[in-house]
C-alpha positions in Angstrom: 4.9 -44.1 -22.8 7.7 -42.0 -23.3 7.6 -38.5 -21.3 7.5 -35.6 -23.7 10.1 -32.8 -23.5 10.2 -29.1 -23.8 12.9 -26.3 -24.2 12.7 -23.8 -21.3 15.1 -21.4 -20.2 16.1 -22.2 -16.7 18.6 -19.9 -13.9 20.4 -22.6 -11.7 21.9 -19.6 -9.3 21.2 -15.3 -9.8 23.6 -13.3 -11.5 23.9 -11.4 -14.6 22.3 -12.2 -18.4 24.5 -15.0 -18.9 23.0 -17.3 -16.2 19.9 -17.9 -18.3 20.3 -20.9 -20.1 18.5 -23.4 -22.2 17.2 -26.6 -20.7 15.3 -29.9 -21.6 12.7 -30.5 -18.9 9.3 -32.6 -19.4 6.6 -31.2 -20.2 4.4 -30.5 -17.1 1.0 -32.3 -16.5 -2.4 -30.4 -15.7 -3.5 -31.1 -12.7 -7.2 -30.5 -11.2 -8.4 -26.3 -12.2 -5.0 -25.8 -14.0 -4.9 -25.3 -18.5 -1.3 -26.5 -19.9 -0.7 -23.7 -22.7 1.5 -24.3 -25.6 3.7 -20.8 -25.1 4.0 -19.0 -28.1 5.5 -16.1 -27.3 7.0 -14.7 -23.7 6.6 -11.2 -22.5 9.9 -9.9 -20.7 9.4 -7.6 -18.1 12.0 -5.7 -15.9 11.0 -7.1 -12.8 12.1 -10.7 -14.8 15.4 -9.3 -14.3 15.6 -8.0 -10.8 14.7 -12.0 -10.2 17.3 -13.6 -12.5 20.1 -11.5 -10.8 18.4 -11.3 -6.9 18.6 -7.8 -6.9 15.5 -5.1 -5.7 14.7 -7.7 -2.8 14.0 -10.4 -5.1 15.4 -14.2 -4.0 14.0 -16.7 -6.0 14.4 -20.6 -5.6 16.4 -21.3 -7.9 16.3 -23.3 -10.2 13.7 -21.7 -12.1 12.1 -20.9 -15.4 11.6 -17.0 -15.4 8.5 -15.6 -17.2 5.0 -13.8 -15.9 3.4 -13.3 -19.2 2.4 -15.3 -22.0 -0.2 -16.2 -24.7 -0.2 -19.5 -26.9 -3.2 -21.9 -27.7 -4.9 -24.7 -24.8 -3.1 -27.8 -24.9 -4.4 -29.7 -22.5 -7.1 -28.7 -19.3 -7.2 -30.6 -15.9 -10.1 -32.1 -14.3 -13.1 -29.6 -13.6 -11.1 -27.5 -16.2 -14.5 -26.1 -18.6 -14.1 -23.0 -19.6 -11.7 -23.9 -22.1 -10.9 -26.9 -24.7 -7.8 -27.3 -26.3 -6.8 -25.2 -29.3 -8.5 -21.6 -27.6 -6.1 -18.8 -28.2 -5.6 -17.3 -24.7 -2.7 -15.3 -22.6 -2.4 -15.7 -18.7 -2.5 -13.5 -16.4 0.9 -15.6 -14.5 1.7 -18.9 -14.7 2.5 -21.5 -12.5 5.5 -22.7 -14.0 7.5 -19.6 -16.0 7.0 -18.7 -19.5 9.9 -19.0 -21.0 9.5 -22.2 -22.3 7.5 -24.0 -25.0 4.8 -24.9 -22.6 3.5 -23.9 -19.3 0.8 -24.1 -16.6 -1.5 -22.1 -15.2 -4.7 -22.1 -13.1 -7.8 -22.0 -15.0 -8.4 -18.6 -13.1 -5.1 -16.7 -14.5 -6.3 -17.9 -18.2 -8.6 -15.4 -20.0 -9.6 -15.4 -24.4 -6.6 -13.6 -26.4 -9.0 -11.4 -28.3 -9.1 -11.6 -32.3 -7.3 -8.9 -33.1 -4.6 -9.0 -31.4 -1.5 -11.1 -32.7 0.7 -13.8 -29.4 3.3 -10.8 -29.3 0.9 -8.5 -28.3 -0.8 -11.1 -26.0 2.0 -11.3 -23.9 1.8 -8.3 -23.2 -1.3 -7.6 -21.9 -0.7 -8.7 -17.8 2.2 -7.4 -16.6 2.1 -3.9 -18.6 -2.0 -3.5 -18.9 -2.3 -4.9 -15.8 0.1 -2.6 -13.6 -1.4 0.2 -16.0 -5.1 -0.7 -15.0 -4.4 -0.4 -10.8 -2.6 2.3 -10.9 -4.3 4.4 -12.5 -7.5 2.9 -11.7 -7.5 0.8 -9.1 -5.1 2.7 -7.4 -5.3 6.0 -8.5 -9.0 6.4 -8.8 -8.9 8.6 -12.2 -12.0 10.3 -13.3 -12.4 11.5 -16.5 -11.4 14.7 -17.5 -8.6 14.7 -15.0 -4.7 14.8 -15.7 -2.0 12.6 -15.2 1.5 12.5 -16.1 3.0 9.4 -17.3 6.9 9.7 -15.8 8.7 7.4 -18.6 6.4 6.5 -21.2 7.8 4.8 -23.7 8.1 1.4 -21.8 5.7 -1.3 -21.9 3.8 -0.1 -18.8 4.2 3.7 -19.8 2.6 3.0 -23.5 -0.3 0.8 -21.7 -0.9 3.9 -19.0 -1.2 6.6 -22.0 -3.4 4.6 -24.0 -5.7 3.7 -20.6 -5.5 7.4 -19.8 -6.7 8.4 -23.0 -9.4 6.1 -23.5 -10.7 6.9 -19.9 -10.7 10.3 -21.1 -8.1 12.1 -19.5 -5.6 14.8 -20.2 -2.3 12.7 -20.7 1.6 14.5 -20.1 4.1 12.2 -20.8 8.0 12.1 -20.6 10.3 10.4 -22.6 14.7 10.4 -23.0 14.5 10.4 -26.9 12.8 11.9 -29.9 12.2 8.7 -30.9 10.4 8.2 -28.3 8.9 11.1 -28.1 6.9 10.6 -31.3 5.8 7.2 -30.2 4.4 9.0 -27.3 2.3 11.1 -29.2 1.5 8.9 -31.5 -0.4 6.7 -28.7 -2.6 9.6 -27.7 0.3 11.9 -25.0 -1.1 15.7 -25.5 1.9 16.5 -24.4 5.7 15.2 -24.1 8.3 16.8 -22.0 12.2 15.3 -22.2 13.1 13.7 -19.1 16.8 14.1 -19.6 16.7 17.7 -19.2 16.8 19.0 -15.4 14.3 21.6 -16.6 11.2 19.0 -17.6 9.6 20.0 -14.3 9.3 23.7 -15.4 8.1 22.7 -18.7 5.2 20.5 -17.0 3.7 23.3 -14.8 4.2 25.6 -17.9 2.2 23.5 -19.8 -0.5 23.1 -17.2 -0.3 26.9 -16.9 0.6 26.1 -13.2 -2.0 24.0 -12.0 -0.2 20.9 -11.8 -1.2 17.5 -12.4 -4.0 15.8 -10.7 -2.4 12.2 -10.9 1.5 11.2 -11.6 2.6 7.3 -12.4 6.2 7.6 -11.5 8.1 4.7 -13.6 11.7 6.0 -11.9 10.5 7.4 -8.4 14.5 7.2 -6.9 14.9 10.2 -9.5 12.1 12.0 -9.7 10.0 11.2 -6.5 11.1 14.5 -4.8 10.5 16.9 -7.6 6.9 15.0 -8.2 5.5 15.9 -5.3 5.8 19.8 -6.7 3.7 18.9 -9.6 0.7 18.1 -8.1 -2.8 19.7 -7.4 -4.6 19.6 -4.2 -5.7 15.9 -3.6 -3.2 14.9 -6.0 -1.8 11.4 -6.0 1.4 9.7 -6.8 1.7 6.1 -7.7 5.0 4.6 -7.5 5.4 1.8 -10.2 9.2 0.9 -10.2 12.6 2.6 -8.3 15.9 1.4 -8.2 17.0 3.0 -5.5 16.3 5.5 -2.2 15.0 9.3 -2.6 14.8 11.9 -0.2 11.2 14.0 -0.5 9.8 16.6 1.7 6.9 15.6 3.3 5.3 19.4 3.5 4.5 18.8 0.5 2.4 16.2 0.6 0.9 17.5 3.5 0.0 21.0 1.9 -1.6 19.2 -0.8 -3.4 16.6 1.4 -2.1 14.5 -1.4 -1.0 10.7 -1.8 1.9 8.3 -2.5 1.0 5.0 -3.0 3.1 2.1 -4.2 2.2 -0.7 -6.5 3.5 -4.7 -6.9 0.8 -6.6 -9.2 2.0 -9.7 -7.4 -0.3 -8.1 -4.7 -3.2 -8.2 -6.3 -5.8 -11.0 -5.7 -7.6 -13.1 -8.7 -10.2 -11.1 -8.1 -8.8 -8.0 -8.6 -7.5 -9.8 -11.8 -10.6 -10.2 -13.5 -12.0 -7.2 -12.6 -8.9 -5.9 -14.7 -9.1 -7.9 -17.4 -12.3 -7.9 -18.0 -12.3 -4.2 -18.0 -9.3 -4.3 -20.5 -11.2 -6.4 -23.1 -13.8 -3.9 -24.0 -10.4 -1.4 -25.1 -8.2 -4.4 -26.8 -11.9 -5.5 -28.9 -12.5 -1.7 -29.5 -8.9 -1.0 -31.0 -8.1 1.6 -27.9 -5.9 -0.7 -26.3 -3.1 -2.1 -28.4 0.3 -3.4 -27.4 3.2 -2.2 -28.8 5.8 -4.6 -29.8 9.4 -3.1 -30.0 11.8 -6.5 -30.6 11.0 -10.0 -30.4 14.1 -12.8 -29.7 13.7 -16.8 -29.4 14.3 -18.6 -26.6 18.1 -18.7 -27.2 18.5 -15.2 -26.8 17.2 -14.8 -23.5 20.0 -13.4 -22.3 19.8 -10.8 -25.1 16.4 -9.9 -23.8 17.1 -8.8 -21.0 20.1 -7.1 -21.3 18.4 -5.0 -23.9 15.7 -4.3 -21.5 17.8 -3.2 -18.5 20.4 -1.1 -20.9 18.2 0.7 -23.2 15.2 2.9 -23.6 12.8 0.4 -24.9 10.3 1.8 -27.4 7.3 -1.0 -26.9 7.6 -4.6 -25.5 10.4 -6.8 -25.5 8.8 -10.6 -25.8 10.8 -13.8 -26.3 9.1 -16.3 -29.1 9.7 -20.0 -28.4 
């Protein structure tokens, strides 16, 4: 019997955009615990870039097929495989063999129900961005309701997830974003307030609008720019959480200590499966309810790949970038 094919997009060596390139590789088999998903659509996140060029501490074996994040219907399940049967619209939470492809494999562990209401775009969305979203600010951060946070560059797919988290957990949301444009997306997702992070003075503005109380939590998207001055804006027992930098900062550590407050980094590749399904399981309550719901900003096939991502590392994404195969 003939082996089926798929199209995948594979990197044979880092470097820039253009090293992403379309393949013909067999489909893979499930083996025992692992679902085989038909992909149909990709979510492409920045740290899918800092892999495909080797950058940020990143060295992949290469080749590869990049891709965290993905939803599509159950092809096939491996032996001991029973909480699903082919046809169930699902998204994973990873993958074992990329998502940019037509198909791809994943324990039955990573695999959880793509809720009705939400379309395979939005699905794969829902690890990367909800799930960085969920452990920082929960996990991580510990947010209570009625507490504030600033979202440092919101209008990215992790930024939009954070807001609408925030909100639903019933805090008091700040938010920056480098655009009107974006600006109004912000508010639009449930941001009380939007500063511009292109102006120098958006620090003043924040303590202006907390009339000087500062901010009890801050997810810092950009932490080599803004890491320093963060530390400023927060409250006694205030806590940072660092969700992406590209680059060193210099910060003053008296004023951390002064605030007894907290920096704390963040790679979701850290977290265990447990952690996982503690996260999406508290996720699917908001997606069901209508409180959590992905943004989609542009969607590209397969072929444009390379498009993808150089959209998402040279422009201020509005939403979720995903790939459709």
């Amino acid at each position: 019997m003939p082996v089926k094919k798929m199209r995948a997009v594979v990197v044979a060596a880092t470097g820039d955009s253009s090293v992403l390139k379309i393949s013909t590789l067999p489909v893979p088999e499930p083996g025992p615990g692992q679902i085989l998903i038909r992909v149909l659509a990709a979510g492409v996140n920045p740290v899918d870039t800092y892999l495909r060029a080797g950058i940020q501490g990143y060295n992949p074996v290469c080749p590869y097929t990049p891709g965290i994040d993905l939803a599509g219907t159950v092809e096939k399940t491996g032996e001991g495989v029973v909480t699903f049967k082919p046809g169930d619209r699902v998204y994973a939470a990873g993958n074992l063999t990329g998502s940019y492809a037509e198909f791809a494999l994943a324990r039955a562990g990573q695999v959880f129900p793509l809720p009705g209401q939400l379309s395979f775009s939005q699905g794969a969305t829902l690890h990367v961005p909800y799930g960085t979203a969920y452990r920082a600010l929960i996990q991580k951060a510990g947010a209570k309701p009625g507490e504030s946070v600033l979202v440092h560059g919101g209008s990215g797919g992790v930024g939009l997830a954070a807001i609408q988290l925030a909100r639903w957990k019933g805090l008091q949301v700040i938010a920056s974003a480098g655009s009107s444009a974006g600006a109004s997306l912000l508010k639009s997702q449930g941001a009380g307030a939007v500063v511009d992070h292109t102006d120098p003075d958006h620090f003043a503005s924040i303590m202006t609008i907390t009339e000087g109380n500062g901010v009890d939590i801050i997810l810092e998207m950009m932490a080599d720019l803004n890491l320093g001055k963060d530390l400023a804006l927060l409250k006694t027992f205030g806590r940072v959480v660092v969700v992406g930098s590209r680059g060193p900062v210099e910060i003053t550590p008296r004023d951390i200590m002064s605030r007894d407050a907290t920096i704390t980094g963040l790679a979701l590749r850290n977290a265990t499966e447990g952690d996982f399904r503690e996260i999406h399981h508290a996720l699917s309550d908001g997606f069901r309810s209508g409180a959590l719901s992905p943004v989609i900003a542009k969607e590209f096939s397969l072929e444009e790949a390379g498009k993808a991502h150089d959209s998402i590392s040279t422009t201020r994404a509005l939403g979720k970038i995903v790939l459709i195969p």
